[in-house]
N, C-alpha and C positions, 0 to 999 in steps of 0.2 A: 120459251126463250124470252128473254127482258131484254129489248135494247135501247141505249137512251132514250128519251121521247122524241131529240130532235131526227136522229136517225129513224128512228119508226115513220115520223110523217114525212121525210125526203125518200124512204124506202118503199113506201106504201103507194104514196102517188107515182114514183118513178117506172117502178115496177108493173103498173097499169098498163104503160106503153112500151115496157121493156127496158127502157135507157136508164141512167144515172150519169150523174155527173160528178167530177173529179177535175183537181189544179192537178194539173203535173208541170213540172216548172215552170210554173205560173200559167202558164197556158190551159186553157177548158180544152176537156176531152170526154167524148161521150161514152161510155161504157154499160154494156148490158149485166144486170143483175146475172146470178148463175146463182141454183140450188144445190150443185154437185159437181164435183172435180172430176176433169176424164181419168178412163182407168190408166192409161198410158201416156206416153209424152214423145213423141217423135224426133222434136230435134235435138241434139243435144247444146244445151246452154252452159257458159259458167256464170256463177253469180258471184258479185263481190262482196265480199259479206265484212263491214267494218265494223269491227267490234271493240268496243271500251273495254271488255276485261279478257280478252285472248291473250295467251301468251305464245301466239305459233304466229308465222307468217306464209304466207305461200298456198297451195292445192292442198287440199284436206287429201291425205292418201289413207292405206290401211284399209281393214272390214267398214271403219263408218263411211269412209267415202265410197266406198265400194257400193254399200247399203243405199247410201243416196242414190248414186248411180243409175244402179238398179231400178228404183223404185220411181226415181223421177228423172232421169236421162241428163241430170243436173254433177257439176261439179263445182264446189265450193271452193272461192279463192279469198282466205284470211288477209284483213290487212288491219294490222295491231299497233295501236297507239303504245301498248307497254314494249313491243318490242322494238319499232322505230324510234322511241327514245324522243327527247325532246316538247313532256310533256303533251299540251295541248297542240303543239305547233302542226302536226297533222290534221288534226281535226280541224283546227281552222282553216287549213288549206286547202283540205276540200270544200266544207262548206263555203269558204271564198268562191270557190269554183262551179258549186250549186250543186254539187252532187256528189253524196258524200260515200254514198253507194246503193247495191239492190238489197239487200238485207238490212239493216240496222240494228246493235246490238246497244243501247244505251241506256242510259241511268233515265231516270224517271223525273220530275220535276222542272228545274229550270232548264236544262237541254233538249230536252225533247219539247218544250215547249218551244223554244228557239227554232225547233228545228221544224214545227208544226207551222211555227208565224211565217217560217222565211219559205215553206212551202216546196222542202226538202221530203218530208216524207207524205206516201200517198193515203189517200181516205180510202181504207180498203172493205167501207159497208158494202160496195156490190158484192164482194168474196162471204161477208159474216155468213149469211144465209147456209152456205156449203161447210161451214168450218164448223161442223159437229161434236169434235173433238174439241173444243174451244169455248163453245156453246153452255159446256158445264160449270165453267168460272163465267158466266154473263156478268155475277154480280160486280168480279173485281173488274170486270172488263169495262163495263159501263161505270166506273167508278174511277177508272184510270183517263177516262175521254169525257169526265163531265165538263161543260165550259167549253168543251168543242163541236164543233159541226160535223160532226163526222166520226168514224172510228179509224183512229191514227197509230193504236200502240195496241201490244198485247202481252199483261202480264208477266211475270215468272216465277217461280217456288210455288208454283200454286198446289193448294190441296184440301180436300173433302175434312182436313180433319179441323176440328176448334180450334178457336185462335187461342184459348185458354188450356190448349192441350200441347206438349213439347213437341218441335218440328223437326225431331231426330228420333233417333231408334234407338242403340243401346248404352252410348254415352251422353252424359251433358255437356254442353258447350266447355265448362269449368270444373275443377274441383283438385282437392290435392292428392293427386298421385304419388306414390311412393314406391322405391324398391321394393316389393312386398316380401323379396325374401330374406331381404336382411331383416323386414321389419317382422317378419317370424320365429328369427333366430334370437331377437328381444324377448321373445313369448306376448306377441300383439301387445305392447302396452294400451291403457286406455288416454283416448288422449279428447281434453276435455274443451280446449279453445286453442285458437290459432300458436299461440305464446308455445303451446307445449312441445308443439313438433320440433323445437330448436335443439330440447335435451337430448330428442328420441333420436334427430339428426346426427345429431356428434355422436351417439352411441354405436349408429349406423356406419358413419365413416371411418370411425376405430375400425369398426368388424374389417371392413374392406380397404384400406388407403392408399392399395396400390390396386389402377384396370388389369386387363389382361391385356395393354400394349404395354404395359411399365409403366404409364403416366398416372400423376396422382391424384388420386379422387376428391372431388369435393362435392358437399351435398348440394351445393346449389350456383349454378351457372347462368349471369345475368348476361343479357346483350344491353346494343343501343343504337342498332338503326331502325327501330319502331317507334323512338321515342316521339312525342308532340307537345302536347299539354305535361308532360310527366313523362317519367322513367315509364315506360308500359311496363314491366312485369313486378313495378311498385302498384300499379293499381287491379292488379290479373286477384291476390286475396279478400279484395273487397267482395269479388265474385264467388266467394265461399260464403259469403253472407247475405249475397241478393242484391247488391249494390253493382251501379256501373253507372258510368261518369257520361255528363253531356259537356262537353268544354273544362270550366273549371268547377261544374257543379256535381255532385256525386250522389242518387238519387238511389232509394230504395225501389225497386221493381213493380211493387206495389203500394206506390206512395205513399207508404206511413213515415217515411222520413228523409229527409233533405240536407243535404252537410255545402261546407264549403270545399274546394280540393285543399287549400292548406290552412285552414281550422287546427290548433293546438290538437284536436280530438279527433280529427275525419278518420275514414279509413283509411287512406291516402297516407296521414302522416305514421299512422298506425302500421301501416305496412314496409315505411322508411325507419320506424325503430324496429322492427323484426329482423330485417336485413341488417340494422346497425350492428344487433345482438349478436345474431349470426358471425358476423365481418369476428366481431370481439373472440367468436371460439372457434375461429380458424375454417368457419365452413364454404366461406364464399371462393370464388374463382376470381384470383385478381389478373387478370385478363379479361371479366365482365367488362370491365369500362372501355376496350378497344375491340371487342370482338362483334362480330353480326350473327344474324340467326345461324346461318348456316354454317359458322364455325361451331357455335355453340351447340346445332343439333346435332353435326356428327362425332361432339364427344359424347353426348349422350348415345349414341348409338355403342360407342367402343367401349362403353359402362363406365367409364368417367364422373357420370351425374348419376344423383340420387332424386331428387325432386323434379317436377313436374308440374304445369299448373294447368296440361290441358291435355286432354286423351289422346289428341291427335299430334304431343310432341312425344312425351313417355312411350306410348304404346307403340305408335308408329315407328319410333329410331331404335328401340331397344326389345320389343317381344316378337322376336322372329322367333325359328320354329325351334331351332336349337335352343334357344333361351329357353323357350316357356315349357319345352321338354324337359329341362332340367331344373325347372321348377323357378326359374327367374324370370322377372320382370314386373313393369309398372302395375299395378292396382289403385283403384280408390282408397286411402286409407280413412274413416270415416272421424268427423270431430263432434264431438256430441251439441256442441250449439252449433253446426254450421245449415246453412238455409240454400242450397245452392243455384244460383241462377243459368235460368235459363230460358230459350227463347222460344214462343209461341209460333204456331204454324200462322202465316201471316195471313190473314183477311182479302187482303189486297193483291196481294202477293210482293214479292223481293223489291230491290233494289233496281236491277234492272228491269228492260222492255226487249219486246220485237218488233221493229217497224220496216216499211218495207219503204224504199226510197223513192223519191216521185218521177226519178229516169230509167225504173228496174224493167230491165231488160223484158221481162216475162213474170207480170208481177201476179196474174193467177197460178200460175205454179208456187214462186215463192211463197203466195199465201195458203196453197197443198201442203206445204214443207215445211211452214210452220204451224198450220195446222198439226199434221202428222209428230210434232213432236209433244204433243198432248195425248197423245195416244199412247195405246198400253204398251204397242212395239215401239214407238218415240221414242218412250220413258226407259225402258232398257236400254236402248241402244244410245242415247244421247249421254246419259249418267257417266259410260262406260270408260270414260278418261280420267276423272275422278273415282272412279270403282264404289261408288257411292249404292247404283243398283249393277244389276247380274249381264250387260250384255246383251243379246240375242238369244231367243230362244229358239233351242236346236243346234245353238254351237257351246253357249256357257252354261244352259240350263235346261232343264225339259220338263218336265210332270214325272215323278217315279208312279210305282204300280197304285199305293193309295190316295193318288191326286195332288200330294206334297208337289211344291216345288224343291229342287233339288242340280246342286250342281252338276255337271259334266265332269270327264276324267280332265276333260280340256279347261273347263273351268276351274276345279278343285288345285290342277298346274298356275292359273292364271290368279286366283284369289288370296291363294295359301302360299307359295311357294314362292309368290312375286309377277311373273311373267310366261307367256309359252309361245310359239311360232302359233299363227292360225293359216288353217288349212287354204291352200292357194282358189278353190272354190267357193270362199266367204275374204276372199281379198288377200291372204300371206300377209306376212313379214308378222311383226312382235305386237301381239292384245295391246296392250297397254303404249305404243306408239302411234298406232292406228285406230286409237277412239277417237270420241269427236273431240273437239278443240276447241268450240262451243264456251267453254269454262263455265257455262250457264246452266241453270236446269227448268224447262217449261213447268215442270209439276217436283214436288218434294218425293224424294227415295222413300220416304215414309208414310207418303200416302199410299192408298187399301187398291191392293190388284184385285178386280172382282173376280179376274179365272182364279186366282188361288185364293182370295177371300186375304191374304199374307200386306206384309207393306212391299212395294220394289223391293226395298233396300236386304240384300240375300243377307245381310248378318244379321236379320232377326229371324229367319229361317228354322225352326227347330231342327231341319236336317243338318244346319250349315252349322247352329252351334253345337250339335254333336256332331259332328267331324272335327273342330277345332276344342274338343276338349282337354285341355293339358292339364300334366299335374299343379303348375301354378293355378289355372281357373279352377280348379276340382278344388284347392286345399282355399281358394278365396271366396268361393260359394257357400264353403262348409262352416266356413268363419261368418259369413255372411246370413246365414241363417234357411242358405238355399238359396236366395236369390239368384234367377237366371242370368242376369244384366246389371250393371251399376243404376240405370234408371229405376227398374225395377224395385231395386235396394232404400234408393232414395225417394220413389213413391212411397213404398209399404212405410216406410220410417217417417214419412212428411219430414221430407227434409230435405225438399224440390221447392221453390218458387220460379215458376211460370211467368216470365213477362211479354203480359197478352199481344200476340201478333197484329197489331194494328196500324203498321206498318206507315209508321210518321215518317214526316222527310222532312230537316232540319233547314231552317231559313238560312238564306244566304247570309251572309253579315254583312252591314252597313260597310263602308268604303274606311268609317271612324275607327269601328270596333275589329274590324279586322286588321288595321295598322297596331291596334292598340294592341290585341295576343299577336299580332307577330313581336312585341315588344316582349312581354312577356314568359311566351312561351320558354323563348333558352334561358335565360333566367332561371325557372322552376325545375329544366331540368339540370341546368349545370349545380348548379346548390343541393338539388338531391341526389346529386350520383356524388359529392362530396358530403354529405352527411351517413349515405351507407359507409363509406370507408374511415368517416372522421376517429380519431384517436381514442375519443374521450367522448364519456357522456358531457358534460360539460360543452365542448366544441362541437358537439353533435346541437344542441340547444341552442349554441352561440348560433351557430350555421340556420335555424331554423327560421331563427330573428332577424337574422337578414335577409334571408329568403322573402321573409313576409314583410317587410319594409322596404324593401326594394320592390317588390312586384307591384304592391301598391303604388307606390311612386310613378309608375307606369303605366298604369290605369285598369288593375286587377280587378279593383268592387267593380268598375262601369263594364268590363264584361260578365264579370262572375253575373250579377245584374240580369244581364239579356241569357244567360247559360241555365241560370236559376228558372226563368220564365219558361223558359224551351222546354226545359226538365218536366215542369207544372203542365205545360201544354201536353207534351207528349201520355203523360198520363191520363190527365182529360180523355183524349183517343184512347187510349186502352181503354178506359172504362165505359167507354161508349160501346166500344166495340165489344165488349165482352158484355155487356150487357143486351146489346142487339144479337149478336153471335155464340155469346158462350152457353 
């Protein structure tokens, strides 16, 4: 085990005499080192677990809370800045108040540092010792507390696998999905670059132009409450090419090349004539411009939509079981120059942290508890709200006779079918309301369970994907030349890039420059959500000239500038990391 140096020398001498020491609101208090967590917990505690990206409020209930329960006589009570509304105004209010709670679920960099100066969360090296499960990431851990006295934070997505290796299982993050059955009934055209899908498109929506509610089809369905810097699913095709944006800069994966976002040429603008094109032969939804995700995801469920730009909108609204029994739904459709991006298992680990608060009630247990979500049973069981891994094992999954892991009749109800009651002696009521609420994952679905030698994550399962073989995946494997997986498809074919998990965290912006993109921002997007719909080539160009004249005036190059730089740095780190790591 490697732990910072400064911690090795406060742990070493501490340890001599038993003690350590620890600020807990602000106050010294002596605490004894500990090698191991009791087996059991006597009293029962709740702990208030504030978390930046929960979307629940209230008692963890269902089998996860049960499981905690159980195992540490602890009940978890959520309290969600996304669901109390009012942005940050929460979090400040507690931290106004000094405590913000016993768990801490927060973003990494300048908040936790905040949180670390103002002496809100605890130095939990007397616990590291005991936390075994934790032990196995030292490097991101000591990596994440360098610059501190102490060990303050721990991790998330962490995982054994390279950073230069993808931190998903059988999709990638991006790529263009299509009706695959209408695109069968074409006779699989070949389709050679982005441009070409617009023909195959309108071909497509001929076939089909009326759902099966009566409403009329369109191949492609945009929103606009994602938007920032840009339309977001104007910049979602650059990610067929390896490309993804840092503010207004738009950066290949593997730094071979650097664009501006509205450059005559970027992918950016390239992606705002496709849609123009589109608009011109009648494919787009003119309701994009006032609708949100969630109107736009449940027409794609009602087979409204034919495009897709991510596995987890396609697949997920539209391949349930009747569909793909019948031979419909979203597939990869492949383009012969496309390079698809996608993201490395991170080094470091995620975006977020676990920190335990410096007033937590009983904070060697909480550091049990988040230990244990490092662990193999953690790692099932924490996943299970996101259905990312399997569950609990012996209620979703068990070992079948040749050591395979393999679902339950209770899992196979719970995985494939949507949802199922769990048994009142693993907690009752509905799998999938009673997972954790967490939103977070300690370790990645994709990293390696050593009992099964498999990833968590059950849909790389070779039992799980023959169970879910349908005649859509049978006829898009056969097309696909066998391929088990779209990743798979896109490894053999090198037609994956991997942007190395190195797990940058992007500088605040100056007080200047962040006035300056709030200037700009609406701007770029009001101007391109009127160039997809403009009339005319002509007025599509006129709109593009003002777009880029006007943003400038505003002070476009002085962030593009500091966006360009961040892009440059961020690669620097991959290549470090991938050089150290890969």
């Amino acid at each position: 085990m490697k732990l910072p140096k400064k911690v090795v020398a406060v742990a070493s001498a501490l340890a001599m005499v038993g003690l350590l020491t620890s600020c807990i609101g602000g106050a010294p208090e002596e605490r004894a080192a500990i090698s191991e967590f009791p087996e059991k917990w006597d009293e029962e505690i709740t702990v208030d677990v504030f978390d930046g990206v929960a979307n629940y409020m209230g008692i963890q209930e269902g089998w996860f809370g049960d499981l905690v329960k159980k195992k540490f006589n602890m009940k978890l009570n959520f309290i969600a800045p996304n669901v109390a509304g009012g942005g940050d105004t929460l979090y400040n209010t507690r931290v106004s108040a000094g405590n913000l709670g016993d768990l801490i679920v927060i973003d990494k960099g300048m908040k936790l540092d905040e949180l670390v100066q103002g002496g809100l969360v605890l130095d939990s090296a007397p616990f590291y010792p005991a936390m075994t499960n934790v032990e196995k990431f030292d490097t991101a851990v000591t990596h994440l507390n360098e610059g501190k006295d102490g060990i303050f934070a721990f991790p998330t997505m962490m995982s054994s696998i390279k950073p230069t290796e993808p931190d998903g299982g059988v999709d990638p993050s991006f790529g263009p999905y299509l009706r695959w059955d209408l695109y069968k009934q074409l006779g699989y055209p070949e389709l050679n670059t982005l441009e070409d899908v617009l023909p195959v498109l309108k071909q497509m929506q001929d076939l089909e132009p009326t759902a099966p509610n009566g409403a009329k089809v369109y191949a492609l369905s945009l929103f606009k409450d994602w938007d920032s810097n840009g339309i977001v699913t104007a910049k979602q095709p650059a990610a067929f090419y390896g490309y993804e944006d840092m503010g207004f800069a738009v950066a290949k994966a593997d730094g071979s090349d650097y664009q501006a976002l509205l450059d005559d040429d970027s992918e950016y603008m390239r992606a705002l004539k496709f849609y123009h094109e589109a608009n011109k032969l009648g494919l787009i939804d003119p309701e994009s411009t006032t609708q949100n995700y969630d109107t736009m995801f449940s027409k794609v469920q009602n087979g409204q939509v034919l495009f897709s730009w991510w596995p987890w909108l396609g697949q997920s609204a539209y391949n349930n079981d009747a569909n793909t029994q019948a031979g419909k739904g979203f597939e990869i459709v492949p383009l012969k120059d496309m390079n698809v991006l996608t993201f490395g298992a991170e080094v470091y680990g995620g975006a977020q942290t676990f920190a335990i608060g410096s007033k937590a009630k009983d904070p060697e247990r909480i550091a049990a508890f988040i230990d244990w979500l490092y662990s193999p049973e953690g790692r099932h069981a924490n996943d299970g709200k996101v259905m990312a891994a399997a569950g609990p094992k012996g209620l979703t999954w068990e070992l079948d006779d040749s050591g395979q892991p393999a679902l339950t009749e209770l899992g196979r109800k719970i995985f494939i079918e949507g949802d199922a009651e769990v048994p009142a002696e693993w907690g009752g009521g509905s799998f999938v309301d009673g997972g954790s609420q967490m939103n977070v994952s300690a370790v990645l679905p994709a990293d390696i369970d050593k009992e099964t030698g498999l990833p968590f994550s059950y849909r790389t399962w070779p039992t799980y994907q023959a169970l879910v073989e349908t005649p859509l995946s049978a006829d898009w494997k056969a097309k696909m030349g066998g391929a088990p997986t779209t990743m798979d498809y896109l490894r053999d074919n090198d037609q994956l890039l991997v942007a190395t998990g190195a797990s940058y965290t992007t500088p605040t912006d100056s007080s200047e420059i962040q006035t300056l993109r709030k200037q700009v921002e609406p701007i770029v997007v009001q101007y391109s959500w009127k160039m997809v719909f403009a009339g005319t080539d002509a007025e599509f160009d006129q709109l593009k000239a003002d777009m880029q004249e006007e943003a400038k005036g505003l002070g476009y190059d002085k962030v593009l500038e500091v966006d360009l730089e961040r892009a440059k740095e961020r690669n620097e780190e991959r290549e470090k990391v991938a050089k150290e790591f890969g």
